[in-house]
ZAMARGU-4260 file (C-alpha; in steps of 0.2 Angstrom, whole numbers, plus 5000, padded with zeros to 4 digits):
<rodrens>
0) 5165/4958/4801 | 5175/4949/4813 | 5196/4954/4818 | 5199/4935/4811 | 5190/4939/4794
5) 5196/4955/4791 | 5213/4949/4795 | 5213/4935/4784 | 5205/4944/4772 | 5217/4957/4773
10) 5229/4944/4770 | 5223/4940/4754 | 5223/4958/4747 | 5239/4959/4752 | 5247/4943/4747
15) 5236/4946/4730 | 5244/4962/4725 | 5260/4958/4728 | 5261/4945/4717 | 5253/4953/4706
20) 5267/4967/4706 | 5281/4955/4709 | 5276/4944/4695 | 5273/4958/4683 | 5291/4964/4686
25) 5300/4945/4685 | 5293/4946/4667 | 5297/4965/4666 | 5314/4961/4672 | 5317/4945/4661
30) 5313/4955/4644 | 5326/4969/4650 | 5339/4958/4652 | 5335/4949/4634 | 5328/4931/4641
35) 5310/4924/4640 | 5300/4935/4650 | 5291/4916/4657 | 5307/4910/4660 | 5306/4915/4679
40) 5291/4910/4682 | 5294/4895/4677 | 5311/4894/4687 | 5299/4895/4703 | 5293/4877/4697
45) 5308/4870/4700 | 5302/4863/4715 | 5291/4849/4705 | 5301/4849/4687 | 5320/4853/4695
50) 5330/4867/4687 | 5327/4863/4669 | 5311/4873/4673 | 5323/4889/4670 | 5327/4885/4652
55) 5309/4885/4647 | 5308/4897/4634 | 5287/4898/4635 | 5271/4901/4645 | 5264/4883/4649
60) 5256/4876/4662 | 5266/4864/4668 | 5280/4875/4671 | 5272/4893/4670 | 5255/4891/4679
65) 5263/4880/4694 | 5277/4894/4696 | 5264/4907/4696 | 5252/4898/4708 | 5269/4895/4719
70) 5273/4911/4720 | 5256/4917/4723 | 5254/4906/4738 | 5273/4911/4743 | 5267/4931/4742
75) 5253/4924/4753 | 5264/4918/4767 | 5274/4933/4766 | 5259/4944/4768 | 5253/4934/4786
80) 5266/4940/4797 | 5267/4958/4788 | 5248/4961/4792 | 5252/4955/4809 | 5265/4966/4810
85) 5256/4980/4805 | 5238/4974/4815 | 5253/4977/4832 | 5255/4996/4827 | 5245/5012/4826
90) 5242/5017/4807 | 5256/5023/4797 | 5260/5037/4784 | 5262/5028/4765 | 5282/5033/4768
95) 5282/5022/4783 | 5272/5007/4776 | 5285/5008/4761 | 5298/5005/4773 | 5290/4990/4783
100) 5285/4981/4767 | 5304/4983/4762 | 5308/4977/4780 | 5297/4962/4777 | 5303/4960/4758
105) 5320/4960/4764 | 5316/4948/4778 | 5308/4935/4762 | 5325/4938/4752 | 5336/4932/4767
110) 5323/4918/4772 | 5322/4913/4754 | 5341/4914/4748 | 5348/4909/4767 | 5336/4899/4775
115) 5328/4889/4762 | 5333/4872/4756 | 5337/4873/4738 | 5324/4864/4730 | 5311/4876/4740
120) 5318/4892/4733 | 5310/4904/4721 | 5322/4900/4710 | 5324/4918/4701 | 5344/4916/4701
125) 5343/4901/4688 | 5337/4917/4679 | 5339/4933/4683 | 5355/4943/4688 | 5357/4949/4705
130) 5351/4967/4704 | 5336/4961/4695 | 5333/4949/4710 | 5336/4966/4720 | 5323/4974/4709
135) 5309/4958/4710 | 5313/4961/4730 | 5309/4979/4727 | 5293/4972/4717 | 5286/4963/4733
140) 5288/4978/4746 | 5279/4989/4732 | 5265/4975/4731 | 5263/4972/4750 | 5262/4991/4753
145) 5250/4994/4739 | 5242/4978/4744 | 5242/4983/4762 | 5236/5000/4760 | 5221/4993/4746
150) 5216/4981/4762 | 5215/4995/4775 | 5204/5005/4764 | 5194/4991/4759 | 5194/4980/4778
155) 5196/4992/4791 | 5182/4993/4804 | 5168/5003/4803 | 5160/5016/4813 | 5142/5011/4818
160) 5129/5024/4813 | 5130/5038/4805 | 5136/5041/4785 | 5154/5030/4781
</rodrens>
């Protein structure tokens, strides 16, 4: 496999589990504070349906699936420059990977809340309160250094010869 594939598909593990784990807690988080566990997911639609998308109440697909599929592609992009990072250093304890995928999440939250037009935003504050904006943050440095860790065991080159 070449260092370009098993970047980019290091990329996609990563991206993938984070969403996964991000997502997961936005509906966690959602029901804890006694709202629609969809609602911010479909706040992350917003982009297309403005932010009416936050009062939706259900799972749909206009609303629900295109925040989902938004999200994905945005944990997607946060996971290029972390596996880049990551590709520039030697291997790291799981301690130390939890620390730079909370870097990077930390990074995404500033980006995403200080940088970003409003219409482009994830859109979780239409919901969520701010410590559970804190704890869907947390979500995403879980899932990149689960994610991360998955694509090294799954990627990484391998010896020629001899038992794997």
């Amino acid at each position: 496999m070449t260092p370009g594939v098993r970047t980019g598909l290091s990329i996609l593990a990563t991206g993938s589990v984070a969403s996964a784990v991000s997502a997961a807690a936005l509906l966690l988080l959602a029901s804890i504070e006694s709202k629609d566990a969809a609602r911010p997911l479909n706040a992350t639609s917003h982009w297309l349906h403005g932010d009416a998308a936050a009062e939706v109440r259900k799972m749909d697909i206009a609303h629900t699936l295109v925040g989902y599929v938004t999200h994905h592609a945005s944990c997607l992009f946060w996971a290029l420059p972390f596996q880049l990072w990551l590709g520039r250093r030697p291997a790291r304890s799981g301690p130390e990977l939890l620390r730079d995928a909370a870097v990077m999440s930390a990074i995404a939250a500033v980006v995403d809340y200080g940088a970003t037009p409003r219409r482009f935003i994830p859109g979780w504050d239409l919901v969520l309160s701010k410590r559970s904006m804190l704890a869907a943050y947390t979500a995403l440095a879980v899932g990149l250094a689960l994610g991360s860790d998955l694509s090294g065991k799954l990627f990484r080159p391998r010896r020629r010869g001899g038992w794997q």
